[in-house]
C-alpha positions in Angstrom: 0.0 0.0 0.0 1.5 3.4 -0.8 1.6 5.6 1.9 1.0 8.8 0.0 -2.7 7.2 -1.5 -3.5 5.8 2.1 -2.4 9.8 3.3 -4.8 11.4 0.5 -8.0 9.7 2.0 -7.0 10.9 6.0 -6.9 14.2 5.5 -10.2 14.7 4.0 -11.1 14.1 7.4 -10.2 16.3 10.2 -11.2 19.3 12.7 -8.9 21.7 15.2 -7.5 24.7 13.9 -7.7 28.2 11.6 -5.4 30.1 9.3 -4.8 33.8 8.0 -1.8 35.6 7.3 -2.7 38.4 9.1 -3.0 37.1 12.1 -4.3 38.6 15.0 -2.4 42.0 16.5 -1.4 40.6 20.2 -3.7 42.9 22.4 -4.8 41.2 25.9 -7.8 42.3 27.1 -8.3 40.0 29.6 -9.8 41.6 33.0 -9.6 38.1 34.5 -7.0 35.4 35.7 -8.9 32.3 35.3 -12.9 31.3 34.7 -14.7 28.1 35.6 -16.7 26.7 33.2 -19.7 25.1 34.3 -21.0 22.2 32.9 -24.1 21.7 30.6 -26.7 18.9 30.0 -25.5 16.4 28.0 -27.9 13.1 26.4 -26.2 10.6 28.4 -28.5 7.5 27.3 -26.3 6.3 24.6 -25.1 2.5 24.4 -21.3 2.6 24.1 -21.2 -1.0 22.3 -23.3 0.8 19.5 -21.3 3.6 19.7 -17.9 1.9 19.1 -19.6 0.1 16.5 -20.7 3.4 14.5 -17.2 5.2 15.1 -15.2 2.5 13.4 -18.3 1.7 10.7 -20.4 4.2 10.1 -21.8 6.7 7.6 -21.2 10.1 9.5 -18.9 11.4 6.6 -22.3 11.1 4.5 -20.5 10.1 0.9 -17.6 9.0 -0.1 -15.3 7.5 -2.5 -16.7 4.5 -4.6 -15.3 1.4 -2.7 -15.0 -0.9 -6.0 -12.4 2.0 -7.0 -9.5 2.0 -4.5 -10.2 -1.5 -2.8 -7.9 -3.6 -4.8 -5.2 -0.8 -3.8 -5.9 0.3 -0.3 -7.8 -2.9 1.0 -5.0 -5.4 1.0 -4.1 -6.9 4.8 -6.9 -8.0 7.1 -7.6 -5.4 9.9 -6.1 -7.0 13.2 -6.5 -3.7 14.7 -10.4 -3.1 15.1 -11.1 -6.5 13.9 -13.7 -5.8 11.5 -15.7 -7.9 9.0 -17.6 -7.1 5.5 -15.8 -4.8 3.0 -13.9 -3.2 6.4 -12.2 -6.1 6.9 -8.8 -5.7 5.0 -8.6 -1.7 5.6 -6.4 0.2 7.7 -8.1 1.4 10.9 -8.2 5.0 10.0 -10.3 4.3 6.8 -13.9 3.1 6.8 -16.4 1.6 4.1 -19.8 2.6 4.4 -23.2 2.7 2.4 -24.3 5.4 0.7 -28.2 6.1 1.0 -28.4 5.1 -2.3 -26.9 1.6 -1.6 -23.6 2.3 -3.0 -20.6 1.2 -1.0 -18.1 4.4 -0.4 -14.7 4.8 1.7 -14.0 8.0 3.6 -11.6 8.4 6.7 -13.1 7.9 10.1 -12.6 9.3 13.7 -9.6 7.1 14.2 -7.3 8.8 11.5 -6.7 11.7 14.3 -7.8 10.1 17.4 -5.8 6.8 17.2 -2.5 5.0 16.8 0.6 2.9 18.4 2.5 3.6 21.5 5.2 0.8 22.5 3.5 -1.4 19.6 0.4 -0.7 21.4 -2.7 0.5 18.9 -4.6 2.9 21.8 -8.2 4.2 21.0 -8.2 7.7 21.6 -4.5 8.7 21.7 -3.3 12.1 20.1 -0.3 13.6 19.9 2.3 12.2 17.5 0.1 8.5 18.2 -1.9 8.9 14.7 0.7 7.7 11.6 -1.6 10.4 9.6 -0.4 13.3 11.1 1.3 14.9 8.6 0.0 18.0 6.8 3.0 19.8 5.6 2.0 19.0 1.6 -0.8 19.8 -0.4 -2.5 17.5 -1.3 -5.3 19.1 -3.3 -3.4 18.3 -6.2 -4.0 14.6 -5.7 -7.5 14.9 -4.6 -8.0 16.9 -8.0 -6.6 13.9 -10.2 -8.9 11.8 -8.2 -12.1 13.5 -8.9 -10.6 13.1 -12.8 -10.6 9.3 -12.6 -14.2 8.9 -10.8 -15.4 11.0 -13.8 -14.0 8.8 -16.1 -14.4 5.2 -14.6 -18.6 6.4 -13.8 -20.8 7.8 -15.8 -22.6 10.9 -15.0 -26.0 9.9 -13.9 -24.3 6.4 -12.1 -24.8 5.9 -8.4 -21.1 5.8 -8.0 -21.2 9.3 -9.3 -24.0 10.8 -7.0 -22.1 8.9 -4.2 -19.0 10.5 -4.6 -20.3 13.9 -6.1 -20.8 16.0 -2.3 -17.7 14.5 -1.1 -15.4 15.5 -4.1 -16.8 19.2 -4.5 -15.5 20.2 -0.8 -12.2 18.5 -0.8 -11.3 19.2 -4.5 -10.8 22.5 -2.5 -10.8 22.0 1.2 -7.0 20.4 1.1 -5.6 23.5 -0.4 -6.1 25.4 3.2 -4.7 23.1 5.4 -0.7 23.2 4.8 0.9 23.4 8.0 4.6 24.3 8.1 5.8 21.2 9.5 4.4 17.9 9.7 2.8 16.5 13.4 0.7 19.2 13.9 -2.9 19.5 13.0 -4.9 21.7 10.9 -8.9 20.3 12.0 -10.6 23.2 12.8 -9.1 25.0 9.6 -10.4 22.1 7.5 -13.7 22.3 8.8 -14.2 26.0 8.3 -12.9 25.1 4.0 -15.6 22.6 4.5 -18.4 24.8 5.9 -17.6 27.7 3.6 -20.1 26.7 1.0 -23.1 25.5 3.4 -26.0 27.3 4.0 -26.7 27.3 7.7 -30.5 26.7 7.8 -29.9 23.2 6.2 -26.6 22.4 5.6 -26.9 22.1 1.5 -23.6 23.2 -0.4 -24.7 26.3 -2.4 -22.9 28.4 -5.0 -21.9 31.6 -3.0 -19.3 31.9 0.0 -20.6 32.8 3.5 -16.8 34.2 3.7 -13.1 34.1 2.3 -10.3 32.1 3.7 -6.8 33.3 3.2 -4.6 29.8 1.9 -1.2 31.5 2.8 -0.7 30.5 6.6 -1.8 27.7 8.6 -1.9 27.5 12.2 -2.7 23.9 13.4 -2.8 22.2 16.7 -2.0 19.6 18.8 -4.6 16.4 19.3 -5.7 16.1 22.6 -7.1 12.4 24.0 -9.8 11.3 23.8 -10.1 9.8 27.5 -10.3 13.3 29.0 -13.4 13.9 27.4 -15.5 12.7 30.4 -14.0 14.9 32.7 -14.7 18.2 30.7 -17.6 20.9 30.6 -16.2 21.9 27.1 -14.1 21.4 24.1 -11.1 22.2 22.8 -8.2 24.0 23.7 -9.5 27.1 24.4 -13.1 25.7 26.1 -15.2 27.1 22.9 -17.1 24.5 22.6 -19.8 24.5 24.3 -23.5 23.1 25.0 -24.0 19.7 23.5 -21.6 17.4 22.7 -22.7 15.2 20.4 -23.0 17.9 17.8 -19.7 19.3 18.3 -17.9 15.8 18.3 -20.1 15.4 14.6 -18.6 18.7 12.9 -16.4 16.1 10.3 -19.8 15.5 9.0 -19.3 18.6 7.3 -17.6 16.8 4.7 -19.5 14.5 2.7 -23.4 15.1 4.1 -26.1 16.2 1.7 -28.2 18.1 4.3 -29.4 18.8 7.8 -31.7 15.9 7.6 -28.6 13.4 7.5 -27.2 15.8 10.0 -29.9 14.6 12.1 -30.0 11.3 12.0 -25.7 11.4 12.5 -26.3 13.3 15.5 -28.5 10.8 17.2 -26.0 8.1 16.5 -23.8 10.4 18.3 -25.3 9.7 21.2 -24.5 6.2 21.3 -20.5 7.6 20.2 -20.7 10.0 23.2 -21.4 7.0 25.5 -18.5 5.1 24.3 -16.0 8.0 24.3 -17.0 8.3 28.4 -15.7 4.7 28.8 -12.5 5.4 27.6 -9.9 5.2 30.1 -5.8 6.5 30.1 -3.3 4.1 29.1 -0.9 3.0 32.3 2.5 3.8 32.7 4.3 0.9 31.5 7.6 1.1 33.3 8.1 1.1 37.2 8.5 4.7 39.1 10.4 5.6 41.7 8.1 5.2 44.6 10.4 6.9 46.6 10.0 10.7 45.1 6.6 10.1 43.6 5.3 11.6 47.7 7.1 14.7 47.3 6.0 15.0 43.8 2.0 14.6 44.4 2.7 17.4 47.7 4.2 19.9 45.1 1.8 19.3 42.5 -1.2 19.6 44.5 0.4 22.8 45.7 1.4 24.3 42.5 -0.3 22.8 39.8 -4.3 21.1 41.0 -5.7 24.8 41.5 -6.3 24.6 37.4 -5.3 20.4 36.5 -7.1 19.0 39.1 -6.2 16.3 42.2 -6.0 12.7 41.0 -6.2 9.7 43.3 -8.9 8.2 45.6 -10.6 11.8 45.2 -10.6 13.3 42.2 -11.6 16.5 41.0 -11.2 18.7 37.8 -12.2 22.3 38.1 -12.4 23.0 34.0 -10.5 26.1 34.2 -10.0 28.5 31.5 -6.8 30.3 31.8 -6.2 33.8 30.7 -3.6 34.5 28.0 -2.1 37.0 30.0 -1.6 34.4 32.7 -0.4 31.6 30.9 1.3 32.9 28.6 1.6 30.6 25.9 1.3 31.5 22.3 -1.7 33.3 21.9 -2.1 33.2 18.6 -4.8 29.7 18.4 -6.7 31.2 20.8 -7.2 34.9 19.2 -7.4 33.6 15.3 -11.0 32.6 16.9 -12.1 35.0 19.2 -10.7 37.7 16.3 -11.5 36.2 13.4 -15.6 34.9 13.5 -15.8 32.8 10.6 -16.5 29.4 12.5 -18.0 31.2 15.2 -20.8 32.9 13.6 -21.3 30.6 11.0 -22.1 27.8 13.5 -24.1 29.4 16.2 -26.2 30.7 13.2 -26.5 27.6 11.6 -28.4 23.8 12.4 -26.1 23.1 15.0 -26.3 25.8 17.0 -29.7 26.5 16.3 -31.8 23.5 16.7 -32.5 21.2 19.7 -30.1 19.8 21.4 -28.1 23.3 21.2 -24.4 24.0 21.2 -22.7 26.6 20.6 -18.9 28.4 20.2 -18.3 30.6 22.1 -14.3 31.6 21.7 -11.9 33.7 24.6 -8.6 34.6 25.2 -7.4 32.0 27.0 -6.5 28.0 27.3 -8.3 25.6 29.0 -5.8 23.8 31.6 -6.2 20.2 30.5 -7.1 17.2 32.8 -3.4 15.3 32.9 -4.3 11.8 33.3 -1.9 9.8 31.0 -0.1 12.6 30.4 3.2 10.3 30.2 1.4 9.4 26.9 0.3 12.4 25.0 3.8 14.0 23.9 4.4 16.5 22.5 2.9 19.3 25.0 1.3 22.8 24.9 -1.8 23.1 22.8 0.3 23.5 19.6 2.6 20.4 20.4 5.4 22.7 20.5 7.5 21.3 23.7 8.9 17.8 23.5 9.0 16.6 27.3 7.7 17.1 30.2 10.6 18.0 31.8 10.5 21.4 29.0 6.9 21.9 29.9 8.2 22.2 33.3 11.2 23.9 32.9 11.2 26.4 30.0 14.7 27.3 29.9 15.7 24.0 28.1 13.1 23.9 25.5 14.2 23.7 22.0 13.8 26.3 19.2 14.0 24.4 16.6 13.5 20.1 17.2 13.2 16.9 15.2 11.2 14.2 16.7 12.9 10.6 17.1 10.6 7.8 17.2 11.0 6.6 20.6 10.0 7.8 23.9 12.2 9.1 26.6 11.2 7.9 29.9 13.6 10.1 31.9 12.1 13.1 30.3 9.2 11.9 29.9 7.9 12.5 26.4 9.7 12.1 23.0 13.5 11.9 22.3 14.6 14.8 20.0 17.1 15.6 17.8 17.7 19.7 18.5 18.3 21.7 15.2 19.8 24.6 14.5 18.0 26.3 12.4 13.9 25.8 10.7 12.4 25.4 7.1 12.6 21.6 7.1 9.5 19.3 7.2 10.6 17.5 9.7 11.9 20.5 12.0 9.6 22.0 14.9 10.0 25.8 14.4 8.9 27.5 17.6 10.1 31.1 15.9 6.7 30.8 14.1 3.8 32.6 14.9 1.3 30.3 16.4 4.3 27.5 17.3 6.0 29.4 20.0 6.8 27.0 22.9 7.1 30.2 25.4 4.7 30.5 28.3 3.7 28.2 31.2 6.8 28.9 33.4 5.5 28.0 36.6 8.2 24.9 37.0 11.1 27.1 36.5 11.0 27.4 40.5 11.3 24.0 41.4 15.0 22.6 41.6 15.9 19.9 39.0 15.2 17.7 42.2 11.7 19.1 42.8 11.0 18.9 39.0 12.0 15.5 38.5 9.8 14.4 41.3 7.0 16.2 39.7 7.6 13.9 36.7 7.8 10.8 38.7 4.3 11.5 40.2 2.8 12.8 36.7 3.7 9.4 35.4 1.5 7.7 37.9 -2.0 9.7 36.6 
């Protein structure tokens, strides 16, 4: 299987970030240190079984490629991942085959192209990060996806089913891929993607239509870590900066975007959703596979409960995450995510205007300056840090002198550290090279280790390995 054709299909998938060369001028207007978020009704009835099931088989893209196209090519080894059966059976666990509503059989990406992939030869459901072997943005694709529309044209004739399956899902990414270049590979562009896929969607019913609600500017791409999906019970909203808000089974749907024909398929995705929230909340962090050193982990838990559980949380026999969103001003991180969407409104207004945000069960985004403090349990497995996947290890997250400007992952994990080993560079403009001189991929910020002694610090670690 060539990696490049497996790499097309994945990206017409995803959703967590924006993109504008003018980015937003840095003005904090913050009158406040920290907010709690409070949580909101969710439809917590779901059955996680069916759930799982719909995740890794269903029809939430809405259309797709024709199956009999690519199968000889992409379906070629049985899938001893998820373990599925039918014409799922011999793909790769990020891909998924689906009918159409018109009976045809189509392939599209699923949930798992993002929120999925191998730690210590370990395939873990959920995991972000550098986990997913997708996550690589830093070519455009569109290109490809162009050649590809081309060859459905030719192989099906126009008033085919294979044409009519394939016909929503090639309009939007014929264009969609040609926003989403990031400037290095392992970070990811969602949230951009989804605003190329939403650009030509009226908001009352979700058809495609001929005019723009707005312009996107192709010429800068900020992108974004992937966060895990096991935190996602613990949290009264989503994302890194807390927009999302309201109900969760229509924010965790917005990939539908891609391929659906209208608000009724929106619909009946979104009660299925119910079933995929349920299974999300039964997710649970990988352990630590190494022993600790029982010895600091004490004096580790006493100094993070002192310095760090006001916004993370305690973990333990009582546990308790206060879902704080931190001001920019007092994190200090790169600001840039964070004000693209509270400055620039294209996803914002567009979706609180639209189905989503305007039918029952309602959600909503509602962007601010700041960064929601994440929950950290398996933390030891969701390298690299910072909500733009900028720092390698924990021991930079906690120490900010010894971050590197300019890195190269190395394929292994450090369990000293604790995150990935790195190869530092000494200069940018490679692929392959972290650039933290970037707007939007600063690692600066989030200093409040640099008082602890190494000692302190790596006790810290020790006891972070343990959540």
């Amino acid at each position: 299987m060539k990696k490049s054709f497996l790499f097309l299909f994945c990206l017409c998938f995803f959703f967590a970030c924006n993109t504008y060369r003018s980015l937003p001028e840095l003005v904090y207007n913050n009158d406040w240190e920290t907010l709690t978020i409070e949580a909101t009704a969710q439809i917590r009835n779901g059955d996680a079984a069916a759930g799982w099931k719909y995740l890794t088989e269903g029809d939430y893209i809405g259309s797709g490629i024709p199956f009999d196209l690519v199968k000889k090519k992409i379906a070629t080894q049985k899938d001893t991942v998820l373990n599925r059966t039918g014409a799922n059976e011999n793909l790769p666990f990020g891909l998924t085959a689906f009918q159409h509503n018109n009976g045809t059989t189509v392939m599209s990406g699923n949930c798992l192209t993002c929120h999925g992939g191998y730690l210590n030869d370990e395939f873990i459901v959920g995991l972000g990060g550098f986990g997913s072997e997708f996550n690589d943005f830093s070519k455009n694709n569109a290109p490809t996806f162009k050649a590809l529309n081309t060859l459905v044209k030719i192989k099906y004739k126009k008033d085919s089913k294979e044409r009519e399956a394939y016909d929503i899902f090639g309009k939007i990414n014929k264009e969609a891929l040609s926003y989403i270049v990031t400037p290095f590979e392992g970070v990811n562009p969602a949230f951009r993607l989804e605003e190329a896929y939403i650009m030509k969607r009226n908001k009352e019913d979700l058809t495609l239509q001929e005019d723009s609600n707005y312009k996107l500017d192709k010429r800068y791409t900020l992108a974004s870590d992937v966060p895990p999906w096991w935190h996602l019970k613990k949290k009264n909203a989503l994302y890194y900066n807390g927009m999302g808000r309201g109900d969760f089974t229509k924010l965790l749907m917005q990939a539908s975007t891609q391929g659906i024909k209208d608000s009724t398929e929106a619909r009946a995705i979104q009660q299925n959703f119910i079933d995929v929230l349920a299974y999300l909340e039964t997710l649970e962090a990988p352990k630590y596979p190494k022993p600790v050193n029982e010895k600091i982990i004490w004096q580790g838990e006493k100094l993070f409960n002192k310095k760090c559980s006001q916004c993370h949380g305690t973990y333990g026999e009582i546990e308790a995450y206060p879902n704080k969103l931190v001001a920019l001003e007092t994190v200090k991180t790169d600001p840039y995510y964070a004000q693209n969407f509270s400055t620039k409104m294209h996803l914002a207004d567009w979706y609180n205007e639209s189905w989503y945000g305007q039918s029952e069960p309602k959600s909503f985004v509602q962007p601010m300056d700041g960064y929601i403090a994440p929950p950290l349990d398996g933390i030891w497995a969701t390298a690299p840090y910072f909500h733009n996947a900028s720092v390698p290890t924990l021991e930079g997250v906690l120490n900010s002198k010894i971050r590197p400007t300019y890195w190269r992952r190395i394929a292994e994990l450090d369990y000293e550290k604790m995150g990935w080993r790195y190869q530092e560079m000494t200069k940018g403009g490679n692929k392959k090279t972290y650039n933290t001189t970037l707007p939007g991929y600063s690692n600066q910020g989030h200093d409040f280790g640099d008082e602890f002694t190494k000692e302190q610090r790596m006790a810290v670690i020790e006891y972070l390995k343990t959540l």
